[in-house]
Structure formats: structure tokens, C-alpha cells
Phi, psi and omega in degrees: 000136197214125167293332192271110147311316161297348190272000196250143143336307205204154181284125195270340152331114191222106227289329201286010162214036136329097177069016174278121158243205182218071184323098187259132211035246189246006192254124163265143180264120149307132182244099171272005155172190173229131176231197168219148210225073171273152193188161193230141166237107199066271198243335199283112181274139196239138195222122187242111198255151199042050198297129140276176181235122186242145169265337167269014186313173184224338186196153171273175172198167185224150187277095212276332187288318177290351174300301200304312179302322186258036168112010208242176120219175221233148154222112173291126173219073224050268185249014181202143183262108181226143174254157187222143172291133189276298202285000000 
């Protein structure tokens, strides 16, 4: 889930998630849409797919069991989050 718009391929507003929210803390959030999210981290170019797009979002965040479902896993370490390919 991502806050940043400019960060979508196409514009991720999609009527099929129309009054769909999310729960961040103690607040539901509106999900104005799904997208794809390209972006880059040091040399590395990164492509994030069914992206939703929240707007009052305050930090993205990622979904560590679907990373897990396509092949990845994530190791937490103080402040920084690093994947890694499973296969």
C-alpha cells in the first residue's frame, strides 16, 4: 500500500474498489485503487504489482506472506528490510 501516485505506471483508480477500506492503526483508510508501482532502490529497479493506492496513507507498507507466496523472503533488521529470491 502506497500513498504516492506519481509512483503508478496509469493511474490506479478503479471503480471495483469503490468503498473498499483498510485498517491502519486505529483508523479505516479508503482504497482508491490498484496499480503497478515501479520504483528504484540503489542500482536496483523494482516493480510492485496489485499496488493499492491509499491516500492518507502516512508510510507504505508490504505484504511480507505475498512476497513469500512468489518466491521471495524478507529479513527484518532494525530499520531496514532486505529480500531475498527463495528459488
Amino acid at each position: 500500500m502506497i500513498d504516492r501516485l506519481d509512483l503508478f505506471e496509469n493511474n490506479p483508480i478503479s471503480r471495483e474498489f469503490e468503498n473498499r477500506k483498510v485498517k491502519v492503526k486505529n483508523e479505516f483508510l479508503l482504497i482508491k485503487g490498484r496499480g503497478t508501482v515501479r520504483t528504484y532502490f540503489n542500482i536496483f529497479k523494482i516493480r510492485f504489482v496489485n499496488t493499492f493506492y491509499i491516500s492518507r496513507l502516512e508510510a507504505s507498507l508490504l505484504s511480507t506472506i505475498k512476497l513469500y507466496r512468489k518466491g521471495y523472503i524478507g529479513i527484518f533488521d532494525y530499520k531496514e528490510f532486505t529480500v531475498f529470491s527463495i528459488n
